[in-house]
DRENDRENSE-121601 format. One record per residue: residue number from 1; residue in three letters; x, y, z of N, C-alpha, C, O in turn. Coordinates in Angstrom, 1 decimal, padded with zeros to 4 digits. Example, Ala and Ser with C-alpha at 12.3 -4.5 7.8 and 13.67 -1.06 7.14 Angstrom:
# residues 2
R   paza   tiba   n.east   n.north     n.up   ca.east   ca.north    ca.up   c.east   c.north     c.up   o.east   o.north     o.up
R      1    ALA    013.2    -005.7    007.8     012.3     -004.5    007.8    013.2    -003.3    007.8    014.2    -003.3    008.5
R      2    SER    012.8    -002.2    007.1     013.7     -001.1    007.1    012.9     000.0    007.9    013.4     001.1    008.0
# end
This chain:
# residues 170
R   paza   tiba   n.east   n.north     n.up   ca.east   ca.north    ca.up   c.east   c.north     c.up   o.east   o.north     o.up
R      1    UNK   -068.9     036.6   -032.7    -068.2      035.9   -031.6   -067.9     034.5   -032.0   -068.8     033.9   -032.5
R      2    UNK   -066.7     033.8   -031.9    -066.2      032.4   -031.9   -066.2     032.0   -031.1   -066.1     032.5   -030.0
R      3    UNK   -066.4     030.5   -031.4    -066.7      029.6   -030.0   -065.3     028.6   -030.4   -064.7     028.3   -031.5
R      4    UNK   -065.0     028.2   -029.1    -063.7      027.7   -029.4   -063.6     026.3   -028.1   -064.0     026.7   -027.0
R      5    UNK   -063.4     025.4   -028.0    -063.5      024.4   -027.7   -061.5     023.7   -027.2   -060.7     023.2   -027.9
R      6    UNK   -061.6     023.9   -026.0    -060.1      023.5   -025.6   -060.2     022.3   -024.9   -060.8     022.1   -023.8
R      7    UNK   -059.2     021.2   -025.6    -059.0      020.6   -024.8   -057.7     019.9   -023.9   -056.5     020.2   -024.2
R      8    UNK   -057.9     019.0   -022.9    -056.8      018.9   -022.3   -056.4     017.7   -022.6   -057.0     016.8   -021.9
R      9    UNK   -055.6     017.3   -023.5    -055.1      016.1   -024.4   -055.2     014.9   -023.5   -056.2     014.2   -023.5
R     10    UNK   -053.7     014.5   -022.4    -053.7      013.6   -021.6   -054.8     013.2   -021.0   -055.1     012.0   -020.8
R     11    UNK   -055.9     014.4   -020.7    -056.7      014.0   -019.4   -058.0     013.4   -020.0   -058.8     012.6   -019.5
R     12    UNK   -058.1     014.2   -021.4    -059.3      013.1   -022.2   -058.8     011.8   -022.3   -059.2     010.8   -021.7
R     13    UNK   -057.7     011.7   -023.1    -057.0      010.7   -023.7   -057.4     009.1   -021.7   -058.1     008.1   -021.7
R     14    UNK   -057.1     009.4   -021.2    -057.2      008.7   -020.2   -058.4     008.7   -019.2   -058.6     007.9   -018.3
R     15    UNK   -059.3     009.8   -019.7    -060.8      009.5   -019.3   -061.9     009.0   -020.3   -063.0     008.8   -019.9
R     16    UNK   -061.5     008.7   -021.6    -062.3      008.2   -022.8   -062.0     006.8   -022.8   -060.9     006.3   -023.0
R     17    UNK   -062.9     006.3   -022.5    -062.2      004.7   -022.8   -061.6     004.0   -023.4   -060.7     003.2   -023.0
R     18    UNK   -061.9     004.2   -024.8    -061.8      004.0   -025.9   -060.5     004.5   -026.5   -059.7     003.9   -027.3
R     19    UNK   -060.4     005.9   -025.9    -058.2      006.0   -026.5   -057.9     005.6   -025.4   -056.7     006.0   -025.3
R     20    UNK   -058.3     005.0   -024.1    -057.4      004.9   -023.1   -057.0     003.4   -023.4   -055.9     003.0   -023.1
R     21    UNK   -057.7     002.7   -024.0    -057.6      001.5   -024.6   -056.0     001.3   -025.3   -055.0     000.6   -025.0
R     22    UNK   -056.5     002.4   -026.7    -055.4      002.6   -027.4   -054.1     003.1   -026.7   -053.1     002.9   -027.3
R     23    UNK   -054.1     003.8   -025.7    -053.1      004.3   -025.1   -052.1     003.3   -024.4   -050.8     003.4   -024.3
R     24    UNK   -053.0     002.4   -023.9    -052.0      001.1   -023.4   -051.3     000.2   -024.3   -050.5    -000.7   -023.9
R     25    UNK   -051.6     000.4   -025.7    -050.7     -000.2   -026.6   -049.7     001.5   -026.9   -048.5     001.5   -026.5
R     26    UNK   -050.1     002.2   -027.4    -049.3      003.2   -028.0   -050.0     004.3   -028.0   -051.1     004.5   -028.4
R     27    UNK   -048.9     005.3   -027.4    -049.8      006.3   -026.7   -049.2     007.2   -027.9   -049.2     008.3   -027.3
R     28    UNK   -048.7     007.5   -029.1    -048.6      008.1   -030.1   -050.2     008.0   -031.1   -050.8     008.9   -031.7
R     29    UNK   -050.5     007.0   -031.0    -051.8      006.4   -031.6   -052.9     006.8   -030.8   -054.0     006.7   -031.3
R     30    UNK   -052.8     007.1   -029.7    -054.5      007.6   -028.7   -054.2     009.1   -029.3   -055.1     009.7   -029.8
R     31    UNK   -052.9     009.8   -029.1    -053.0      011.2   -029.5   -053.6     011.4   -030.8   -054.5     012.2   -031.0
R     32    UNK   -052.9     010.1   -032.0    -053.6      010.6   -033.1   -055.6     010.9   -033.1   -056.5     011.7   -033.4
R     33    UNK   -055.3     009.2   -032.4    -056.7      008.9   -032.4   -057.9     010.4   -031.9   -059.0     010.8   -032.4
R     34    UNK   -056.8     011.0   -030.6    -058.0      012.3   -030.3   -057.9     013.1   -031.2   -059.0     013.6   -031.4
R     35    UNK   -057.1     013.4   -031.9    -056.7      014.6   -033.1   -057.9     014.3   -034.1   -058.7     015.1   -034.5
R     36    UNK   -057.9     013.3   -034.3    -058.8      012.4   -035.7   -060.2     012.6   -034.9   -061.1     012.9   -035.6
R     37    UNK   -060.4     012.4   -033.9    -061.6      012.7   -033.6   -062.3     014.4   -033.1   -063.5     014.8   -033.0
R     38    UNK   -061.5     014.9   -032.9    -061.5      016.3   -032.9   -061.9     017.1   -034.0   -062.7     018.1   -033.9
R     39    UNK   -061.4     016.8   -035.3    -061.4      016.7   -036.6   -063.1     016.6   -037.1   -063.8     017.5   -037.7
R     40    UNK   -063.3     015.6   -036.8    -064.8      015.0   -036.9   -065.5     015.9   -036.6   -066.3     016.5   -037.4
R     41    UNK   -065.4     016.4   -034.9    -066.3      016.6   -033.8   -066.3     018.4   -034.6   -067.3     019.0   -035.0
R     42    UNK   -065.2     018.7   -034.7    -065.1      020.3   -035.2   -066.1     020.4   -036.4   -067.0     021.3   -036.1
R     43    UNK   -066.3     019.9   -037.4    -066.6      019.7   -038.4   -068.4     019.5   -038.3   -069.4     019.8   -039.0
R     44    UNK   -068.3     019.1   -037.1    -070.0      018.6   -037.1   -070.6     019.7   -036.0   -071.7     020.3   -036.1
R     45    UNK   -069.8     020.0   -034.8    -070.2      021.4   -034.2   -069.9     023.2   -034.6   -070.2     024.2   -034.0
R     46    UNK   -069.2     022.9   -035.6    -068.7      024.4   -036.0   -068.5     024.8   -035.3   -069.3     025.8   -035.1
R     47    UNK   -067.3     024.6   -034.3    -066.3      025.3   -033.0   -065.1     025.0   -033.3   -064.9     023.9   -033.9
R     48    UNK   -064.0     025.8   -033.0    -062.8      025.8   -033.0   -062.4     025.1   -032.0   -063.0     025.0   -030.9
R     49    UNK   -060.8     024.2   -032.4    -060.6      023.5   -030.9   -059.0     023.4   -031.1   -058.2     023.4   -032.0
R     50    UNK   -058.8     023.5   -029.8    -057.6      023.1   -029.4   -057.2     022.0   -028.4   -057.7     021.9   -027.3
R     51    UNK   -056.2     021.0   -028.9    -056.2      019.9   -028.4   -054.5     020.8   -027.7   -053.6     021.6   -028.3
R     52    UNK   -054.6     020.2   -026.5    -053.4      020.8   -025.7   -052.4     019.9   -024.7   -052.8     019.8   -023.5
R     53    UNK   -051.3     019.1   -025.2    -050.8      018.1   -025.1   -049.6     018.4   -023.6   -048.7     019.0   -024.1
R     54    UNK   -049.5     018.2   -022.9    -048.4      018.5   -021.6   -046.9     018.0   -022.4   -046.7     016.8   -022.8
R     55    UNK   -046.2     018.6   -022.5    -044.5      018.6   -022.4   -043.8     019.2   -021.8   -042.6     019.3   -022.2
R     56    UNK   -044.4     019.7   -020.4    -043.1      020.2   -019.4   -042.3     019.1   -018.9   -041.4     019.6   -018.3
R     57    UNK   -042.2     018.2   -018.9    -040.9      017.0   -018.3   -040.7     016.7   -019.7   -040.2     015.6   -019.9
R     58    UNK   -040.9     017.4   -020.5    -039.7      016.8   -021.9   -038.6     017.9   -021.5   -038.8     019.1   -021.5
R     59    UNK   -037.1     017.3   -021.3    -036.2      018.3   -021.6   -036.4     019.1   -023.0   -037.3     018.9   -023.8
R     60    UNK   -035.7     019.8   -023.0    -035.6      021.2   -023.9   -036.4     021.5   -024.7   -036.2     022.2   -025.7
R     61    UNK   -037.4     020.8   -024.5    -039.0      021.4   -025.1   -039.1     022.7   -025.4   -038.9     023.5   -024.5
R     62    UNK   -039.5     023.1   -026.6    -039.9      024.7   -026.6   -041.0     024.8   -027.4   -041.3     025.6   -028.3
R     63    UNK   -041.7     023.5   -026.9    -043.1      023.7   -027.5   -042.9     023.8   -029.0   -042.0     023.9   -029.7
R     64    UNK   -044.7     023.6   -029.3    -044.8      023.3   -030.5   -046.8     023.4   -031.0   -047.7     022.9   -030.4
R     65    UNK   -046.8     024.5   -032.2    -048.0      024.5   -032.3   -048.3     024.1   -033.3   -047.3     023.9   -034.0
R     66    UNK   -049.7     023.7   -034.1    -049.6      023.2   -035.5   -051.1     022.9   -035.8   -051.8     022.3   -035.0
R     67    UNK   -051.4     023.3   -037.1    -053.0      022.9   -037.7   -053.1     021.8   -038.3   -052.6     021.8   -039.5
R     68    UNK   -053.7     020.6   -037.8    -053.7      019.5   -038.4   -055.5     019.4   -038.8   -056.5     019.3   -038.0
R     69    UNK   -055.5     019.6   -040.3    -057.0      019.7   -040.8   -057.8     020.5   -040.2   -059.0     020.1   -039.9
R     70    UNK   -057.3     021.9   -039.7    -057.9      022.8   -039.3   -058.4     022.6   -037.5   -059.2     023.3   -036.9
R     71    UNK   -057.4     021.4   -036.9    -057.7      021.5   -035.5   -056.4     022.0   -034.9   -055.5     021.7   -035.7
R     72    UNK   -056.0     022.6   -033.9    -054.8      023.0   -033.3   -054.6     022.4   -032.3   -055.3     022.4   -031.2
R     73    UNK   -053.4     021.8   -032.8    -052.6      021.0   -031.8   -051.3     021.7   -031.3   -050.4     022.2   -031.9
R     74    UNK   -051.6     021.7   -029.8    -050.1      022.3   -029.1   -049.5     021.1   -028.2   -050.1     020.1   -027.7
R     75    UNK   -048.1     021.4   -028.1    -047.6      020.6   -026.9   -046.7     021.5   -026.6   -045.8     021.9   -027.3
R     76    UNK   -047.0     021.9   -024.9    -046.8      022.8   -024.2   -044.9     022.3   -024.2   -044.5     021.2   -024.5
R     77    UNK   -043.9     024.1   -023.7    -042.9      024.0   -023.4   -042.5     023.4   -022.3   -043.2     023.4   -021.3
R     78    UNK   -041.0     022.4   -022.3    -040.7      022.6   -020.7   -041.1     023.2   -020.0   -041.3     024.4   -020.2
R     79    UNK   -041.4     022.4   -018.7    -042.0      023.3   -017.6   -043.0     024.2   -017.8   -043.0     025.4   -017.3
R     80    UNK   -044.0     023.6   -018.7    -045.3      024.1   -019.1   -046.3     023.3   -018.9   -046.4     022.6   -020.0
R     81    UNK   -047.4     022.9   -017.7    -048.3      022.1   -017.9   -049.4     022.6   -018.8   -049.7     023.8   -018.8
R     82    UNK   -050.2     021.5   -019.6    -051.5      021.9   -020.4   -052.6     022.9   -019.7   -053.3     023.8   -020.2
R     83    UNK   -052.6     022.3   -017.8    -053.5      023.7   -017.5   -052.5     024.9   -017.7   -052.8     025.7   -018.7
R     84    UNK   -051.6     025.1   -017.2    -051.3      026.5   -017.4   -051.6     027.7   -018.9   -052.0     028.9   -019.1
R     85    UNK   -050.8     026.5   -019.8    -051.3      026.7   -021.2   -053.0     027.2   -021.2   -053.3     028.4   -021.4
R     86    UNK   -053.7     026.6   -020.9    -054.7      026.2   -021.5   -055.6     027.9   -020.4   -056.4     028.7   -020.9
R     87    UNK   -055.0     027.9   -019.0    -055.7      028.6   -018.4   -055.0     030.6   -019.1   -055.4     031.7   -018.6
R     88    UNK   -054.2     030.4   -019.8    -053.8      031.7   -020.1   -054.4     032.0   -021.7   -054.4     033.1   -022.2
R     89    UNK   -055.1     030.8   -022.2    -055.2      031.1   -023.5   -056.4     031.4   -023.7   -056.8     031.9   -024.7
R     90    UNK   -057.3     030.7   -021.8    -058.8      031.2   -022.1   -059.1     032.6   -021.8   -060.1     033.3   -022.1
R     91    UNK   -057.7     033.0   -021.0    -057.9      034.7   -020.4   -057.9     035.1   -021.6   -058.7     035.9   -021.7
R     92    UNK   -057.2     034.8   -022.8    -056.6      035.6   -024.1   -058.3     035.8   -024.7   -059.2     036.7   -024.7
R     93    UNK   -058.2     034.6   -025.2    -059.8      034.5   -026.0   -061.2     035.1   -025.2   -062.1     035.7   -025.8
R     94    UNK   -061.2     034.9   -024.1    -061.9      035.8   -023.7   -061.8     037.1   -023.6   -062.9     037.7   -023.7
R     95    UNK   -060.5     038.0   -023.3    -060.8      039.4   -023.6   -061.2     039.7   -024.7   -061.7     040.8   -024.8
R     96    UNK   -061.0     038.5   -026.1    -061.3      038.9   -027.4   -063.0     038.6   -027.6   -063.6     038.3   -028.5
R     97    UNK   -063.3     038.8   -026.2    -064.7      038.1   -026.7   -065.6     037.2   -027.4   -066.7     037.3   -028.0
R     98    UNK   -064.4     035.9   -027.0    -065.1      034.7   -027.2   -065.7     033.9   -026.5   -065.6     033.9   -025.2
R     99    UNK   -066.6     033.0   -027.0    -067.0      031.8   -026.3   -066.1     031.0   -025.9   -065.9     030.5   -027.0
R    100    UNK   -065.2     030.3   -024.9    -064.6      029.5   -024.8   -065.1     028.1   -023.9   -065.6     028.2   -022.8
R    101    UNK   -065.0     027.1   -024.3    -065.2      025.5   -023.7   -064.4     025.2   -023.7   -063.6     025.2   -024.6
R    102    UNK   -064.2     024.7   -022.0    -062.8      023.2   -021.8   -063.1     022.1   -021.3   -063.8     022.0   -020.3
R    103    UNK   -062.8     021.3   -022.0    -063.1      020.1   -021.9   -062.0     019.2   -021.1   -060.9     018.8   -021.6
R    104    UNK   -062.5     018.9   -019.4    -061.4      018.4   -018.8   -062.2     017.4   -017.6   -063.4     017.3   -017.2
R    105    UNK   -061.0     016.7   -017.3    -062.1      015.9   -015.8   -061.1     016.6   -014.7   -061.2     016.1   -013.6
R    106    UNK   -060.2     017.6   -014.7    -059.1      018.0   -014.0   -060.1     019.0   -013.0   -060.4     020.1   -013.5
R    107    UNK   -060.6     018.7   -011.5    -061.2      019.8   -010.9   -061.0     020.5   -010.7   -061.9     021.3   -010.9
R    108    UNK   -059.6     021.1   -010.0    -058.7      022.5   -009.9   -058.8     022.8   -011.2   -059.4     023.9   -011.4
R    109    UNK   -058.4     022.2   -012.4    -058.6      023.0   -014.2   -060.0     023.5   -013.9   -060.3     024.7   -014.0
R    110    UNK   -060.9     022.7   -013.5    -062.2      023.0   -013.9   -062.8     024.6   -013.0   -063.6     025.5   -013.4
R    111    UNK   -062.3     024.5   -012.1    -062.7      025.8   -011.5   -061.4     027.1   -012.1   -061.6     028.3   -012.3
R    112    UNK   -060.5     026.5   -012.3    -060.1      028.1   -012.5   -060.0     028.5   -014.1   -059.3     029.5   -014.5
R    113    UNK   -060.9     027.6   -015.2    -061.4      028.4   -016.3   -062.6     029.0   -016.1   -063.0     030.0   -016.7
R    114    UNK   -063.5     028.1   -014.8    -064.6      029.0   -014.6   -064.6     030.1   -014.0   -065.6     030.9   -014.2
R    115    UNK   -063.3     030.5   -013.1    -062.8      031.9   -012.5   -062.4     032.5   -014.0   -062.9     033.5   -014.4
R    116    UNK   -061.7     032.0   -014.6    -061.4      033.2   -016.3   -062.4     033.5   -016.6   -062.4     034.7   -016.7
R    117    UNK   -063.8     033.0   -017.0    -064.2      033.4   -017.5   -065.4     032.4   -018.8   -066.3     032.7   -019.5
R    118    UNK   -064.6     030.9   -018.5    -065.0      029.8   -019.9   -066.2     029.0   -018.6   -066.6     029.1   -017.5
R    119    UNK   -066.2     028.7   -019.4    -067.4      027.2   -019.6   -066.2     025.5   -019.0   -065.0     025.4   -019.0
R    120    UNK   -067.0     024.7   -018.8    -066.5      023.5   -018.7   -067.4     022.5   -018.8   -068.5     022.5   -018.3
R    121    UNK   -066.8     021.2   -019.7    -067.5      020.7   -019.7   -066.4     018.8   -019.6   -065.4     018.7   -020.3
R    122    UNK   -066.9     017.7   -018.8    -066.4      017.1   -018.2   -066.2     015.9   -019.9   -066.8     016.1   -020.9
R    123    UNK   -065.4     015.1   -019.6    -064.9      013.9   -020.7   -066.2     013.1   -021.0   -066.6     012.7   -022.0
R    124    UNK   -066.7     013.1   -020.2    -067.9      012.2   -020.3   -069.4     012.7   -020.9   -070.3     011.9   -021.1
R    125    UNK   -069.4     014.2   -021.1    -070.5      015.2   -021.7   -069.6     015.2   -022.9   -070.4     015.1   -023.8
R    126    UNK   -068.2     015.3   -023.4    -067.4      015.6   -024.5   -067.7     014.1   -025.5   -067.7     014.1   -026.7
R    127    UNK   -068.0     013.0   -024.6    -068.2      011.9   -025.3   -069.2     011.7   -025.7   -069.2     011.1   -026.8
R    128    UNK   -070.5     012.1   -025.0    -071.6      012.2   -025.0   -072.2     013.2   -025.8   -073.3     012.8   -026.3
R    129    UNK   -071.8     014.3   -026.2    -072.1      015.4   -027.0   -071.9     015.0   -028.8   -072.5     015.1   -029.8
R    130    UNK   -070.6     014.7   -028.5    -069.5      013.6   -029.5   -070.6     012.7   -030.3   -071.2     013.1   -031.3
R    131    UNK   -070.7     011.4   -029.7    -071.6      010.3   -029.9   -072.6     011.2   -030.3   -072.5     011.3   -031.5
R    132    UNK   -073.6     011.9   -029.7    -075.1      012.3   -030.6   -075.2     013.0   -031.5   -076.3     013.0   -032.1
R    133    UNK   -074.1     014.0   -032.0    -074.0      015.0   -033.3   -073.7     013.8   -034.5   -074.4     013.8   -035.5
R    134    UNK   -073.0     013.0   -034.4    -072.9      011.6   -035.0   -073.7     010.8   -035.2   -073.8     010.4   -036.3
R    135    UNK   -074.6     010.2   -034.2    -075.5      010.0   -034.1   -076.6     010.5   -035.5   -077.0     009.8   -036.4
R    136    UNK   -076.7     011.8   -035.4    -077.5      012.9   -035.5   -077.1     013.4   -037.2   -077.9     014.2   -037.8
R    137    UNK   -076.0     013.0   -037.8    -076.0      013.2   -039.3   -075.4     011.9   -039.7   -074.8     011.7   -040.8
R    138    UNK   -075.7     010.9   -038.8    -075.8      009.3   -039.4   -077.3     009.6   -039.9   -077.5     009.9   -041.1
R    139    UNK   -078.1     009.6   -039.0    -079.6      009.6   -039.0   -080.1     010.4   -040.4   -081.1     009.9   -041.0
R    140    UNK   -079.4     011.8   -040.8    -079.8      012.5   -042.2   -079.4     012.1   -043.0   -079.9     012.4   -044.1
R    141    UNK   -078.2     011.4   -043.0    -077.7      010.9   -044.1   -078.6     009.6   -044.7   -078.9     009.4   -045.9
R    142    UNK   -079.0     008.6   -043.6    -079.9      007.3   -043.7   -081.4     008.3   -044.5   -082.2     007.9   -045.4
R    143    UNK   -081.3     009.1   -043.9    -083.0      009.6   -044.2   -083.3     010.2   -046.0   -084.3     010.1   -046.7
R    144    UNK   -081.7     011.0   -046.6    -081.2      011.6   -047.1   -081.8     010.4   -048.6   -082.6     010.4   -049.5
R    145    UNK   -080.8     009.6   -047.9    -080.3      007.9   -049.1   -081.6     007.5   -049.4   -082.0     007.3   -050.6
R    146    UNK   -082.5     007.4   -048.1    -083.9      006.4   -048.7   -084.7     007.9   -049.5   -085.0     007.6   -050.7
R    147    UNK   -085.1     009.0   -049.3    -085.7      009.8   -050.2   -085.0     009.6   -051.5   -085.7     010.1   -052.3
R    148    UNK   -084.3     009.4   -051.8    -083.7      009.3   -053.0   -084.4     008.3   -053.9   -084.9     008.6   -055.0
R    149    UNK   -084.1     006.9   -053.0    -084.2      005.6   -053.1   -085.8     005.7   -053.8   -086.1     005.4   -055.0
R    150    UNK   -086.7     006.2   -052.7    -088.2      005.8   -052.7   -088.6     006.5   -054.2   -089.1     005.9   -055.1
R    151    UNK   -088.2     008.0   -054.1    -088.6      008.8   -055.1   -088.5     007.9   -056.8   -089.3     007.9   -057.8
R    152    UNK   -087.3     007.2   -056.7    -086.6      006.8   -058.4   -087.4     005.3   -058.3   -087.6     004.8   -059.4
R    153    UNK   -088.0     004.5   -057.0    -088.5      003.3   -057.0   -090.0     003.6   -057.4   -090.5     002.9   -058.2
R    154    UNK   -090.5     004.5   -056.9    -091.9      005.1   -057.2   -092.7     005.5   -058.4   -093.9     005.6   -058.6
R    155    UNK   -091.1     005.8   -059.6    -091.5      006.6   -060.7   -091.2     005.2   -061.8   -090.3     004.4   -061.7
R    156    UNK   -092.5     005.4   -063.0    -092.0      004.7   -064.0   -091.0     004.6   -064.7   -090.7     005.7   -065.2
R    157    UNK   -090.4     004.0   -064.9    -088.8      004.1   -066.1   -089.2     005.2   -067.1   -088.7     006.3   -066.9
R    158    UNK   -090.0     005.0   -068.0    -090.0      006.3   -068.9   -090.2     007.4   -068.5   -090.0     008.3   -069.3
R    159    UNK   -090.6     007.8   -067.0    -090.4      008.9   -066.9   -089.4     009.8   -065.8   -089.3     011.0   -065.5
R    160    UNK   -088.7     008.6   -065.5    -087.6      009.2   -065.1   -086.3     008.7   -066.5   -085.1     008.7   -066.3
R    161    UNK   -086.9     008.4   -067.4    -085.9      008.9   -068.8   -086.4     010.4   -068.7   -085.5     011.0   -068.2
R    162    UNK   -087.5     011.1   -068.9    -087.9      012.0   -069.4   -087.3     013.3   -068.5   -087.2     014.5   -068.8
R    163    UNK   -086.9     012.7   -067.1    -086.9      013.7   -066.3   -085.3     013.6   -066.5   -084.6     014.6   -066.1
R    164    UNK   -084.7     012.8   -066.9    -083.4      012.9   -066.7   -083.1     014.0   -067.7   -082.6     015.1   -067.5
R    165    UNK   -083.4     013.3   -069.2    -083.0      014.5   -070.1   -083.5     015.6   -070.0   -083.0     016.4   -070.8
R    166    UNK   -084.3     015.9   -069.3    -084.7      017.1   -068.9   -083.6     018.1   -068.0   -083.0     019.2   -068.3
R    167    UNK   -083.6     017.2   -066.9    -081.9      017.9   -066.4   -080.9     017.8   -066.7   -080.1     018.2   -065.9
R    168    UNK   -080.6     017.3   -068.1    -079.3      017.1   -068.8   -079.4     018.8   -069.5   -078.4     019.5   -069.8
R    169    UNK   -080.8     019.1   -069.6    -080.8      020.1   -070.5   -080.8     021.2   -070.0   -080.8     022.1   -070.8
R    170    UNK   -080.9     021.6   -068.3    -080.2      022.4   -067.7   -079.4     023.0   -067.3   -079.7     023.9   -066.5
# end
């Protein structure tokens, strides 16, 4: 079973503070910005995601899908909102028997992926979940660096010559 993680572009993008920030200068740059963080977040929860961008008031939109470093990005056709998208794609994945998560502050979105069949979870658990997996391989990585550190500070020079050519000779 896959677990797959959807989100609704605008509606994070404007409940995250932090790209809503960026959004008020350039709202090409909060998109990147969620894309680039999605990226991360995929990478460190081993879930698939989809970031799902609204283009029904773009004239002659016919949509657009695309794998950017293994995250999918859509932006819906004319006259296609991201819920709509988003609520047909959780019906899909779920007949295939997946896990699906959407990530929205939208409460009508939020109850009718829980009628399909998904999970929800709000911008502020997405940020929060976000922040501690990060958190959380800052912390092994710091822990990672000093075992290293202590081990080569601990040992005399000649024998960590001895141990090196030792593994040169492996």
């Amino acid at each position: 079973m896959k677990e797959y993680l959807l989100i609704d572009g605008y509606n994070v993008i404007n409940a995250w503070p932090y790209l809503r920030e960026i959004c008020h200068q350039d709202l090409d740059e909060a998109r990147n910005a969620l894309i680039e963080i999605m990226m991360e977040y995929q990478s460190l929860k081993a879930v698939k995601i989809i970031v799902v961008f609204d283009a029904h008031l773009v004239r002659r939109s016919r949509g657009k899908s695309e794998k950017i470093k293994g995250v999918e990005v859509v932006f819906t056709k004319e006259r296609e909102t991201a819920d709509g998208y988003i609520e047909r794609k959780v019906i899909g994945l779920i007949e295939k028997r997946n896990r699906v998560v959407v990530a929205t502050n939208d409460w009508l979105e939020q109850q009718m992926v829980l009628g399909g069949g998904a999970t929800r979870i709000s911008v502020r658990e997405l940020i929060a979940d976000y922040e501690h997996m990060k958190a959380r391989v800052g912390k092994k990585t710091r822990e990672n660096t000093l075992k290293k550190e202590e081990i080569s500070n601990r040992l005399d020079s000649s024998v960590l010559e001895k141990l090196e050519k030792f593994r040169r000779k492996l």
